[in-house]
N, C-alpha and C positions, 0 to 999 in steps of 0.2 A: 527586077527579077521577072522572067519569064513565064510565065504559067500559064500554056493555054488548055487548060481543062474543060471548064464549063466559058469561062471568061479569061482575058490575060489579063493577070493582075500586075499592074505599074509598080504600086507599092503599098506594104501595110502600117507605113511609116504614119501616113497621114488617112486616114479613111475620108474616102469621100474629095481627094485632094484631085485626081486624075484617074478617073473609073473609065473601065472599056464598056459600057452601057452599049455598043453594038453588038458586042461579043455575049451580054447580057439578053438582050433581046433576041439571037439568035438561038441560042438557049431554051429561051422560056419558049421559044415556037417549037423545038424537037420536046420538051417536056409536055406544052398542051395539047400534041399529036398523042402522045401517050395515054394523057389523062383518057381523051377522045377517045381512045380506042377502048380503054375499058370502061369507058361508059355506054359505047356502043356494044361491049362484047355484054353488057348487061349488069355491072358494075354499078349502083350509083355514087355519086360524087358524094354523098354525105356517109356512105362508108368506106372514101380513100384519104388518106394521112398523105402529106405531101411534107418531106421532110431529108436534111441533109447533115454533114460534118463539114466546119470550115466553109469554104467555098462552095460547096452543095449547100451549106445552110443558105447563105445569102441569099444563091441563086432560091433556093425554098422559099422568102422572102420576096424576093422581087416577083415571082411567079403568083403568088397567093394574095400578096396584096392586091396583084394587079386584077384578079378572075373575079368573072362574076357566078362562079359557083361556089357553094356553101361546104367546102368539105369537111371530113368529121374532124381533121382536125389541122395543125403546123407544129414539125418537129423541126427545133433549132439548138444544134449542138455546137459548141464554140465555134460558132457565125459572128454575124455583123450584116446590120442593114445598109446593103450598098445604095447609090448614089442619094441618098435621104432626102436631099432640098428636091429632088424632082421626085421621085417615087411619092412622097407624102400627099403629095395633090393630086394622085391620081388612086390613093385607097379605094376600095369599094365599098358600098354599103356590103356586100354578099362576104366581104373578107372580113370583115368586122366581129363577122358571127361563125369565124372559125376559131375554136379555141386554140390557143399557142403554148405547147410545151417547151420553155426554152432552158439551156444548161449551158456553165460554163464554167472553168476552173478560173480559183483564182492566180494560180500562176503562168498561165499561158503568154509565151514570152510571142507568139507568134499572130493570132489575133487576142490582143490582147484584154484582159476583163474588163477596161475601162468600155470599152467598144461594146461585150456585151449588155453592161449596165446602162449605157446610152440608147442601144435599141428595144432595152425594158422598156425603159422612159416614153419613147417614140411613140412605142405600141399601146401601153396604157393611157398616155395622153390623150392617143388617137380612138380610144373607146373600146380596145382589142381587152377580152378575158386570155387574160397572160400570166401565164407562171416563170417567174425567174427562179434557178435555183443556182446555187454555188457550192461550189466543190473545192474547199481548202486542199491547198497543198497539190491541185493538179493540173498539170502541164496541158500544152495544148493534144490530148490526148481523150479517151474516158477512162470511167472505173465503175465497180461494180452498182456504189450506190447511183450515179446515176445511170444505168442499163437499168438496173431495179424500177428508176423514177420514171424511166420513159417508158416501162412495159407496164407497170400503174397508168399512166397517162392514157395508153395507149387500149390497155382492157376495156378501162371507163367511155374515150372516145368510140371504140369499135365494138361493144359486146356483141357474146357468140348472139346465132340465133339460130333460134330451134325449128 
């Protein structure tokens, strides 16, 4: 299946079986132009959330593992950590200490829950403060309670300031 969005995706049959990791990389270079600019615009990195759905999530993932900035936080909504036997060796210490909001239903027939539970695993393993949460009964889509859990997440990572 075709998908050239952030990355073309070969298949979600097998995660990790045949990843476009070029297509990935070119990616993370138009997102960390981004990040860049608003840190230049006076932004800093520990009050930007870098975060996605699906294929935004990964790419979320690939991107934040990779930096060496501390942001406030990683939002990962029914994602999966792409290319995982190579990305894992190149974690940062500075990703480590981005907290990880992650969500996922457990019916999603498309990236599937197994895939989300595996890159809980990955990231707690790997030292990450990671929240997994699951969502009975929902599709590869959202719903309100987790909008709710990521705007909780999200208060606590960003609070206003006066």
């Amino acid at each position: 299946m075709r998908m050239p969005s952030w990355y073309d995706i070969m298949s979600l049959d097998k995660i990790a079986s045949v990843e476009d990791e070029a297509g990935m990389n070119a990616s993370m270079m138009r997102i960390n132009e981004l990040i860049r600019n608003e840190v230049d615009a006076g932004i800093p990195a520990d009050r930007i959330v870098v975060g996605g759905f699906s294929q935004g999530a990964a790419l979320s993932l690939f991107t934040v593992l990779q930096s060496e900035r501390k942001f406030a936080g990683l939002v990962v909504l029914s994602g999966y950590l792409p290319v995982r036997d190579r990305l894992v060796p190149r974690i940062t210490d500075a990703s480590k200490r981005v907290p990880v909001f992650q969500a996922h239903g457990t019916a999603d027939e498309v990236v599937l829950y197994q895939y989300g539970e595996m890159t809980s695993e990955v990231l707690k393993k790997n030292g990450f403060d990671a929240v997994f949460k699951a969502y009975q009964h929902m599709d590869h889509s959202t719903c309100n309670d987790e909008i709710r859990d990521m705007q909780q997440f999200l208060a606590k990572q960003i609070p206003e300031q006066s």
